[in-house]
N, C-alpha and C positions, 0 to 999 in steps of 0.2 A: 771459652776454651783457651787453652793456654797450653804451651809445650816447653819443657825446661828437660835440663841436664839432670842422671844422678847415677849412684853407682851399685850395681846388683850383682851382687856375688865377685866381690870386686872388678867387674867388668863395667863399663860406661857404658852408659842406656842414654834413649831419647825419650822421655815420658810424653803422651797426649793425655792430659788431663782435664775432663771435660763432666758437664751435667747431663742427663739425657733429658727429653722434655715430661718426663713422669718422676723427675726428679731423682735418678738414680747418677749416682759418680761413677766414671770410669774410666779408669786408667790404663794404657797400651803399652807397652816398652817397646821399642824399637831400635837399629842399631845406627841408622842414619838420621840427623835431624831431616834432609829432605822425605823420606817416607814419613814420619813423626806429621811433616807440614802436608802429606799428602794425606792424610787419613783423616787430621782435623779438618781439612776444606772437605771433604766426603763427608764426613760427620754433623759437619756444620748445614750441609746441603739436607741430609737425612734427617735432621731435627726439625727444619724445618717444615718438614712435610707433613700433612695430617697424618695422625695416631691411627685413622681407622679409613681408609680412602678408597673408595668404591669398588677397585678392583683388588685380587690380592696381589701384595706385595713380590709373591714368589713368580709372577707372571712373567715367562720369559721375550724377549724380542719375537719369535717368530708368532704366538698364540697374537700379542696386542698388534704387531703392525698389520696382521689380518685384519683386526675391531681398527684400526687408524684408519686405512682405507673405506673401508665400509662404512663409518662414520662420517669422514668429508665429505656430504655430500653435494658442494660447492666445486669438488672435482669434477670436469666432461670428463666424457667416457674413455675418451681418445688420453688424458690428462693419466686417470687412474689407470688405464693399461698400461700406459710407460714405468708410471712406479712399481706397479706389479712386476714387470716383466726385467725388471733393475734389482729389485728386490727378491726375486727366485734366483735369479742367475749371480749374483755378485754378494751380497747381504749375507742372506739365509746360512749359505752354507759358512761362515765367518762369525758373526753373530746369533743366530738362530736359538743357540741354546742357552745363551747370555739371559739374566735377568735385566729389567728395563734399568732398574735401579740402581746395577752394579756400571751401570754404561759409562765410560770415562773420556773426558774431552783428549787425554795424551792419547789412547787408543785408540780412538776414533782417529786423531790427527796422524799415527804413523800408521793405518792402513791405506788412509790415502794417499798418502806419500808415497806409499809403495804402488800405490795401481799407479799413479802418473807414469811409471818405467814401463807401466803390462799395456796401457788402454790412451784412447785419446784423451785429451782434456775434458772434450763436452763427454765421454761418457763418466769419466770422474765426477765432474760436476754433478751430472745426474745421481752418481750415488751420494755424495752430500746431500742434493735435495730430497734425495727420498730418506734419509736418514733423520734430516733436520723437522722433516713432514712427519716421523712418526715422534721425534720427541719431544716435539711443540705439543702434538695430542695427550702426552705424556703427564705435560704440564696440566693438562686442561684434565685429564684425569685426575691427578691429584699424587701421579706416582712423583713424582719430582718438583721440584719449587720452581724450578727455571730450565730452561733448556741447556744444556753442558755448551750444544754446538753454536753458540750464538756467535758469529763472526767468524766462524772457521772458515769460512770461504775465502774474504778475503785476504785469513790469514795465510793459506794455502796460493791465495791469486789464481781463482778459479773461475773470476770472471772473466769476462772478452777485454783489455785493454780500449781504452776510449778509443787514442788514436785508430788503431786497427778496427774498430767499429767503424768509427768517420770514414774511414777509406775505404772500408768494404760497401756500406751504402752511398757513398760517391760514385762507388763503380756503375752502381745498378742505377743512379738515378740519370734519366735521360736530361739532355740541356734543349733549352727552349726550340731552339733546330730541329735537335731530334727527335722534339713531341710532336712536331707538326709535320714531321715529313712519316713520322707511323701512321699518325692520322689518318691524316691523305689519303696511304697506302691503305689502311685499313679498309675507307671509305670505298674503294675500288677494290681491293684480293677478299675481304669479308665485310661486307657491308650487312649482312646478320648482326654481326656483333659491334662494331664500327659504333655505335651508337653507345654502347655498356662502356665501353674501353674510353669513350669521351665523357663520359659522366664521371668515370672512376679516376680520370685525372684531373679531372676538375673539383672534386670533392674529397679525396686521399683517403678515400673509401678503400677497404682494405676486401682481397681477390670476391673472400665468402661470405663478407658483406655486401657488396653490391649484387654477388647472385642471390641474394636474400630476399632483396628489397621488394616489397606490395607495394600496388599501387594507392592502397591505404595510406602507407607509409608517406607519403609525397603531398607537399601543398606547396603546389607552383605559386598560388597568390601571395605566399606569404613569404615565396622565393628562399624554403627549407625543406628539407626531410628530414627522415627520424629513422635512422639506426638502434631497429629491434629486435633482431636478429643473425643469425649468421648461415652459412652452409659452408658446414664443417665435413671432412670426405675421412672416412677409414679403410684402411686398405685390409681387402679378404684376401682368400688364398685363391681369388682368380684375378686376370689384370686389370679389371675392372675396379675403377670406386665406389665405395657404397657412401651414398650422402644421405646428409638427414639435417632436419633443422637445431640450430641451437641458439645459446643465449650468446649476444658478443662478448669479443675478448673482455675478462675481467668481470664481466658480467655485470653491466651496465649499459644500458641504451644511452645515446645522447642523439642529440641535434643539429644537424649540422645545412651551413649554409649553403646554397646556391646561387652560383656566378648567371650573370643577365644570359651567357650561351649556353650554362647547361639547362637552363630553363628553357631557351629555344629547342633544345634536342630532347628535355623530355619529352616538352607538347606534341614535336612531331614524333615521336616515336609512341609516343602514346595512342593518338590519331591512325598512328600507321597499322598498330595492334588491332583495331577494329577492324580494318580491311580485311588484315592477315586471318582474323577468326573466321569470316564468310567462306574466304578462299580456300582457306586447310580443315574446313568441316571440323573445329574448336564446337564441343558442345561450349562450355563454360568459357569464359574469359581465365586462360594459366594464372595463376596466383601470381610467378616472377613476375616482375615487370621485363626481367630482359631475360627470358624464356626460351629452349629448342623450338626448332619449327614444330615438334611432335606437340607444343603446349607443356614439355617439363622443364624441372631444374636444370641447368647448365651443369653438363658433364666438366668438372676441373679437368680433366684430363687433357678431354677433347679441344678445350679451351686455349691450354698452353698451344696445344699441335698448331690452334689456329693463329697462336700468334704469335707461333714463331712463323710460321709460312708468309705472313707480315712482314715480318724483317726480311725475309729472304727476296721477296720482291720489290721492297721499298729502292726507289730512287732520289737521290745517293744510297748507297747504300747503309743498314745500320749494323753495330754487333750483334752477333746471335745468342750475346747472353744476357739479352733484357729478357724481363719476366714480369707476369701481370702483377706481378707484387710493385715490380720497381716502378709502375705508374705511381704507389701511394708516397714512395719515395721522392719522385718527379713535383709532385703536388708539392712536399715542403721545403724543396729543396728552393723552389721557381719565389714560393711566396718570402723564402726567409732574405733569399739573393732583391727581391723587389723591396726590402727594407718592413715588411711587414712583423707587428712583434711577437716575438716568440711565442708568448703565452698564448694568443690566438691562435696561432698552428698547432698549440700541444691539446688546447681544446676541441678544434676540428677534427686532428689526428687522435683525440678518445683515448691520450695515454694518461695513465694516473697523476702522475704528477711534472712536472716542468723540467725535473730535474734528468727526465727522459730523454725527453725532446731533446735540450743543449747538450746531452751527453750522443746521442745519436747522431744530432744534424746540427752539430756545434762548428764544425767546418765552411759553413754557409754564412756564419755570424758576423755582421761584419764589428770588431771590437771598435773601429774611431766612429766617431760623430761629429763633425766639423762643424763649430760652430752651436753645437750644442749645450754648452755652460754660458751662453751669451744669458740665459733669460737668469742666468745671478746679478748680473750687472745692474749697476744702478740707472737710471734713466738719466741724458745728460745736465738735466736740472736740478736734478736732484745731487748731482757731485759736484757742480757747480757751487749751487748754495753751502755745502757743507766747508767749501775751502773759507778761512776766515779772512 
């Protein structure tokens, strides 16, 4: 494809002169070379796409990001209601009657430019992703060769800034002080859970993970667990949570280690389980390991109430804006400060890749190593001998 000057009806044109892939020529006159270059990059896009592609071509935005949805089926449920519910209210009514085909990376880029002045950033964000979620399916369709939006995000800067990540989970994460005086506190105001809340700092087990965990799950001899699930909570229209099991973040189980005390606290809290089943007329042994007295899942709700009412009695006292979250924080923040290496944390903490981790809890890092280029050094016989 190729774009040149010429003159029509004595007026200057901008020609796109191009092949189609069934071998037909054709040419566009235009009065701007930049339209002339916008139409060949569309053209160039449109060629390369299959001749005959499973869906049809005239299929507009609103019919396929219904089949995009409903196809992921690697989306929770909680996951594809947000797109849904991003995509009725903000999308549809803008895009809707757009075909997939005709989608354009400039319009895409100046509607969101425009919500930044209407909405917050994260609900911005969210419209990229669900935008970017139906035209990746797009690809995979066959309606488009590549995704238009690929880096619009950062082009827009629609992520959370590192620094301002670092600092927000600095906030949350407690310092060695203040995990052991929750502890304590815990141990004494709710000693129910007292036992969940010390496993889940010790392992950076995350809130609906460790209400997850079977006692299946657990082999104190070999001093690991296994992260196979989660309790994920969606909110109905009463105040109540509705939980249900799911897959973990990412949807991956992994394995993670046990510290010599949280092995002591599961034994005994395992041991302790058995008592409790006589006592509170437990037909069955509860599946959770860390269980209601009723033998259910752990209300999230109830959970937080109970620890904040922790902070509120602990002596010294703590902020009241820790959250069972910011134990899994605590957990990387303590190993990364004890000089433990990163990769290890990001594999414990079950994030995809490394480059997670140091962007989250890169604040903890420490960059010098004293003494650490020593092992280049030659041994002193060896630079001895080499002097002549």
């Amino acid at each position: 494809m190729k774009v040149s000057k010429r003159l029509k009806r004595g007026r200057q044109r901008w020609t796109a002169d191009y092949e189609e892939c069934a071998g037909k020529r054709v040419q566009k006159l235009f009065a701007t070379r930049e339209a002339a270059d916008e139409y060949v990059a569309q053209a160039t896009l449109t060629a390369r796409t299959k001749l005959t592609p499973d869906l049809s071509t005239a299929i507009t935005y609103r019919e396929f990001s219904e089949r995009a949805f409903r196809v992921r089926t690697h989306l929770k449920p909680r996951t594809r209601a947000g797109y849904e519910h991003i995509n009725a209210r903000h999308l549809l009514p803008v895009f809707g009657a757009m075909r997939v085909r005709d989608f354009r990376r400039a319009t895409v880029r100046e509607f969101l430019a425009t919500q930044r002045d209407r909405y917050a950033k994260n609900t911005v964000r969210l419209m990229f992703a669900t935008l970017h979620l139906v035209m990746a399916e797009a690809v995979e369709a066959g309606l488009v060769p590549a995704n238009p939006l690929t880096g619009l995000g950062r082009t827009l800067h629609l992520g959370t800034r590192k620094g301002v990540r670092q600092e927000d989970v600095r906030v949350k994460a407690m310092t060695r002080a203040q995990r052991d005086t929750f502890l304590a506190s815990a141990e004494r105001v709710q000693p129910w859970w007292a036992p969940m809340w010390t496993v889940q700092v010790l392992t950076g087990l995350r809130p609906g993970e460790v209400y997850a965990l079977h006692e299946a799950d657990l082999d104190l001899d070999a001093c690991t667990l296994r992260v196979a699930r989660t309790l994920a909570a969606d909110d109905d229209e009463s105040e109540a949570e509705t939980t249900y099991e799911n897959t973990p973040k990412g949807n991956r189980a992994r394995t993670v280690d046990l510290s010599a005390e949280a092995v002591t606290v599961l034994r005994a809290h395992l041991a302790r389980r058995k008592a409790e089943k006589l006592h509170r007329g437990w037909r069955e042994m509860p599946e959770a390991v860390f269980c209601t007295t009723a033998g259910t899942y752990a209300d999230p709700a109830n959970i937080r109430r109970a620890f904040a009412a922790v902070l509120k009695k602990a002596t010294p006292a703590l902020p009241p804006h820790f959250t069972p979250h910011g134990l899994r924080h605590t957990f990387a923040s303590l190993l990364l400060q004890a000089g433990v290496d990163v990769y290890y944390v990001s594999r414990m903490l079950g994030h995809a890749d490394i480059g997670l981790t140091v962007s989250t809890y890169g604040s903890w890092l420490n960059p010098t190593r004293p003494g650490a280029l020593d092992v280049l050094d030659r041994d002193e016989r060896t630079a001895t001998e080499a002097v002549p």
